[in-house]
C-alpha positions as a Markdown table, in Angstrom:
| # | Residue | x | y | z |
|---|---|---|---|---|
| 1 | Unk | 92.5 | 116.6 | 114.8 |
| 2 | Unk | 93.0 | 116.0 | 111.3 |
| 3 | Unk | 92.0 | 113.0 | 109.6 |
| 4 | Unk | 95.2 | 111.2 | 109.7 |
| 5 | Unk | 96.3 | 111.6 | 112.9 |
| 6 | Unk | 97.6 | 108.6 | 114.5 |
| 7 | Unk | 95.5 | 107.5 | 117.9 |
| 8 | Unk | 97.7 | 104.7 | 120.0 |
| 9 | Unk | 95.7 | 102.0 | 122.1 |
| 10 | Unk | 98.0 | 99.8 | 124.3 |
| 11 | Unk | 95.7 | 96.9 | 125.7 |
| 12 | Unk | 92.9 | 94.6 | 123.7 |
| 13 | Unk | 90.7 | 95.9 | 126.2 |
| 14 | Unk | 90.7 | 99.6 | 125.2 |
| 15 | Unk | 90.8 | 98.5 | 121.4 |
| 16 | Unk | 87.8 | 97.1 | 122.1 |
| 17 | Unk | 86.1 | 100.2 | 123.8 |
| 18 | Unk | 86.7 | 102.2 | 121.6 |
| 19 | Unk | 85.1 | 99.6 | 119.0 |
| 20 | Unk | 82.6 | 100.4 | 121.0 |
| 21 | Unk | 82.4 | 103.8 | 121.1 |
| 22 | Unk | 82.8 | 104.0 | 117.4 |
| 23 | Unk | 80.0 | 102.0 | 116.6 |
| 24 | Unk | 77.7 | 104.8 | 117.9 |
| 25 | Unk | 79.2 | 107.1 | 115.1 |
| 26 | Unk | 78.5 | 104.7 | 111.9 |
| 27 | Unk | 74.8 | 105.4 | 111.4 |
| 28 | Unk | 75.0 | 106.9 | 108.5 |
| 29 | Unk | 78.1 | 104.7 | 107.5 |
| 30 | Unk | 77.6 | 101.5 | 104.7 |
| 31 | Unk | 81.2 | 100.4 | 104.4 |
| 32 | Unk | 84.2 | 100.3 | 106.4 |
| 33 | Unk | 87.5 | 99.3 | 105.4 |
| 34 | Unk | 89.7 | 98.0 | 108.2 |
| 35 | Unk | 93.9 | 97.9 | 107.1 |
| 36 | Unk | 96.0 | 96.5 | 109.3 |
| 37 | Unk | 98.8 | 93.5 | 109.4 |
| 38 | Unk | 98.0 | 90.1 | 111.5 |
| 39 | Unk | 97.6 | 90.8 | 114.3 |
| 40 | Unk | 96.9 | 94.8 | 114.2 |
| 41 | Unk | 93.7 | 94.3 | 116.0 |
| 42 | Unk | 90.8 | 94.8 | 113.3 |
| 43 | Unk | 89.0 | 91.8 | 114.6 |
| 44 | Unk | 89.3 | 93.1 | 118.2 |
| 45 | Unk | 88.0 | 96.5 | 116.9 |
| 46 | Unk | 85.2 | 94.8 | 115.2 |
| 47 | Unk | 83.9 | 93.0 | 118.2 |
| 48 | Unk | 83.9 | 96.2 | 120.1 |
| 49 | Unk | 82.0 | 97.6 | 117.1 |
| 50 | Unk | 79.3 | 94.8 | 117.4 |
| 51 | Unk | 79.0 | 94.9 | 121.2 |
| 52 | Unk | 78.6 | 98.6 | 120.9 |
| 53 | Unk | 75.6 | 97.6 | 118.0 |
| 54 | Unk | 74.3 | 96.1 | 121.2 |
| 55 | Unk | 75.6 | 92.3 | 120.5 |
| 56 | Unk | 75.9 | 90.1 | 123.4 |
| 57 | Unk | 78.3 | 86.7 | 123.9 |
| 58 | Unk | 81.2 | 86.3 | 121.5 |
| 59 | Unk | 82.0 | 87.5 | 117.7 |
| 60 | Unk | 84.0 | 85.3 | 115.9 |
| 61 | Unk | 86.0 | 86.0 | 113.4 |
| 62 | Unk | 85.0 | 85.1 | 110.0 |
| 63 | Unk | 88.4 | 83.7 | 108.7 |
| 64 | Unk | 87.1 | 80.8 | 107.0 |
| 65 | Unk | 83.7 | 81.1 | 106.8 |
| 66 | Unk | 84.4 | 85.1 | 105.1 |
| 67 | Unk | 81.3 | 86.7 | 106.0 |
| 68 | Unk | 79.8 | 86.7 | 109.7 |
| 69 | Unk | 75.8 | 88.4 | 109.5 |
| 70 | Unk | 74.1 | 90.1 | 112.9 |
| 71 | Unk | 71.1 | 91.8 | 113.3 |
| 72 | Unk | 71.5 | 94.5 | 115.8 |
| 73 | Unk | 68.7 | 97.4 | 116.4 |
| 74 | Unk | 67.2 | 96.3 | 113.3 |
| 75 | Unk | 70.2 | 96.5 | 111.1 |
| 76 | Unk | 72.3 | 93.8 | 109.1 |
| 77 | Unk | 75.9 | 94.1 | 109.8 |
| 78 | Unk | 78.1 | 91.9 | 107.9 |
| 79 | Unk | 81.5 | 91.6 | 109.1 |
| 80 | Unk | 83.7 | 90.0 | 106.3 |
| 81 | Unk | 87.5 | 88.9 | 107.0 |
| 82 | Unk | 88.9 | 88.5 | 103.4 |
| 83 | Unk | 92.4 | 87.3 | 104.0 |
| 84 | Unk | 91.6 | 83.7 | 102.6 |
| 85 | Unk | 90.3 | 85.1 | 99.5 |
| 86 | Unk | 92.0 | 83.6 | 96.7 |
| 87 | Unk | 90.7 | 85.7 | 93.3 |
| 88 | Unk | 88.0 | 88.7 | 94.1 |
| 89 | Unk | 85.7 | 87.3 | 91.4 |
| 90 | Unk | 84.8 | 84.6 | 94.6 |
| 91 | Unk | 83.2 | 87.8 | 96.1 |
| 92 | Unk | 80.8 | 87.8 | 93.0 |
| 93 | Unk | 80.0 | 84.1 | 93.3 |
| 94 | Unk | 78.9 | 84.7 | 96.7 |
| 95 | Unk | 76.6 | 87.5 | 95.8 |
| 96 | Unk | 78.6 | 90.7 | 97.5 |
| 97 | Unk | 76.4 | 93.1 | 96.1 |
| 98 | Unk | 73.1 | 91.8 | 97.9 |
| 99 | Unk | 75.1 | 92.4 | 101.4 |
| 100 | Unk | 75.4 | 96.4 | 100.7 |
| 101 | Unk | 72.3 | 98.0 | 101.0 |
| 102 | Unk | 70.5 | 101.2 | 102.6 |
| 103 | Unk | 70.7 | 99.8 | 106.0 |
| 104 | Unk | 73.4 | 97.2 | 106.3 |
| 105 | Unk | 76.7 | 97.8 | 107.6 |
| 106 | Unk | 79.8 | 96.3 | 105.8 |
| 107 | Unk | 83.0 | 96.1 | 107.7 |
| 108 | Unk | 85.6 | 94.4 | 106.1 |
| 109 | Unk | 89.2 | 93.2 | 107.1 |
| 110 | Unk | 91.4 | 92.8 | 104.7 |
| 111 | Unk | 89.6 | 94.9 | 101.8 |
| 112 | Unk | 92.7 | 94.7 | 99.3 |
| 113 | Unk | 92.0 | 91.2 | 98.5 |
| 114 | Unk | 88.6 | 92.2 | 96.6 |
| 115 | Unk | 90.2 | 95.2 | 95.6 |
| 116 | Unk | 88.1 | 95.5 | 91.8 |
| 117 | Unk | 84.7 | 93.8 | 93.4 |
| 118 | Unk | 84.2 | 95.9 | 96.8 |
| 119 | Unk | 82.6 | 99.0 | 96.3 |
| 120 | Unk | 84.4 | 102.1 | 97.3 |
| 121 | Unk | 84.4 | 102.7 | 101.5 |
| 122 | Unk | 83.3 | 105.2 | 103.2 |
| 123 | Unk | 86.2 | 104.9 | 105.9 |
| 124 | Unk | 89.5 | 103.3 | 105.9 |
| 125 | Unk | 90.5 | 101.9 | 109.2 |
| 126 | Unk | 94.3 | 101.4 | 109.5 |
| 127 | Unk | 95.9 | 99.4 | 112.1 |
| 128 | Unk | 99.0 | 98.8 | 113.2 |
| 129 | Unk | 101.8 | 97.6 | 115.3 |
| 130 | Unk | 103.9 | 100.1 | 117.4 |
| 131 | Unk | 106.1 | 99.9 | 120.4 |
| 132 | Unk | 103.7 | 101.2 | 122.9 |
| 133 | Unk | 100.4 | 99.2 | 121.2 |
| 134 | Unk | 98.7 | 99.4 | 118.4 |
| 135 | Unk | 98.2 | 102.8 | 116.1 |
| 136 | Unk | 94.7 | 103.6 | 114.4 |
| 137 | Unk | 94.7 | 106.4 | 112.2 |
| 138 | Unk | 90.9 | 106.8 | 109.9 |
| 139 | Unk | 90.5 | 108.0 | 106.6 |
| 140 | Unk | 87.1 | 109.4 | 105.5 |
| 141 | Unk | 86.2 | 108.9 | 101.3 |
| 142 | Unk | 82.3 | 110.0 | 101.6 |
| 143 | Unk | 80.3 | 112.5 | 103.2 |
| 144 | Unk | 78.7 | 109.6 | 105.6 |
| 145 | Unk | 83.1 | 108.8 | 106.4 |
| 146 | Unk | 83.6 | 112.8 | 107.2 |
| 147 | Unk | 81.0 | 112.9 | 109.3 |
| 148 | Unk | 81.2 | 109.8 | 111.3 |
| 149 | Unk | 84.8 | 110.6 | 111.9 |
| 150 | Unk | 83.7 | 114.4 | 113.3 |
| 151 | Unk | 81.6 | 112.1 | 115.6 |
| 152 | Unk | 84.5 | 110.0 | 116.3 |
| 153 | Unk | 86.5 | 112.9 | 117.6 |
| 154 | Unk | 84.2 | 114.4 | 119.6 |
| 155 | Unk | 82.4 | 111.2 | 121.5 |
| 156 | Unk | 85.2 | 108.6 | 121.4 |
| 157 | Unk | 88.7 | 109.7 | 121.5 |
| 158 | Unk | 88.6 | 109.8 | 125.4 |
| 159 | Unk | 87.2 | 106.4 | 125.5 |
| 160 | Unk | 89.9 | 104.4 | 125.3 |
């Protein structure tokens, strides 16, 4: 499958498996982008990404407060939703740089808004709204992207 082919998932429930499923991939992974209108289902995706990190209960979506931190199997995962962001620069003011590290994860809906500020991804995300569901098609920018979308097709595109 090439990296841009479009995968469709019709209910919330297999959205979130194959959050799930993905998050078994992203080891190697320090950034992920997620693209999508309101309503496209990143936040869905993302809480199938944390409960496959091994979270428990509900995620909530980080609207207003922007940023959202777990600790799951002894790694920070920071799950930002941007779309309140007024100017980037408020990205610097609340110290974006000391969320990216060797170890964290950084998923981030809505990464246009700190377009300038975030660093470059590893893996864009895109969502989207089709007749039959909602579309997902990945693009890899790094070596850790390419390789957690290789895992991606092999474990997870029969999850769903």
């Amino acid at each position: 499958m090439p990296e841009n082919e479009e995968i469709v998932i019709t209910t919330a429930e297999a959205m979130e498996t194959l959050g799930s499923c993905l998050a078994t991939c992203l080891e190697e992974v320090r950034l992920v982008s997620l693209r999508g209108a309101l309503g496209a289902g990143k936040t869905t995706l993302v809480q199938g990404i944390l409960k496959g990190l091994g979270h428990t209960g509900s995620a909530k979506s980080p609207t207003f407060s922007l940023v959202e931190p777990y600790e799951l199997g002894g790694r920070a995962i920071f799950h930002f939703d941007l779309y309140r962001l007024k100017q980037p620069e408020e990205l610097e003011f609340m110290g974006i740089r000391d969320f990216f590290d060797q170890a964290s994860l950084v998923l981030v809906e809505w990464p246009e808004k700190g377009a300038g500020v975030l660093p470059p991804a590893d893996a864009d995300i895109i969502l989207a709204r089709t007749q039959d569901g909602r579309s997902i098609t990945w693009e890899a920018h790094t070596p850790a992207g390419k390789h957690a979308f290789t895992r991606f097709q092999a474990q997870c595109l029969n999850c769903s």
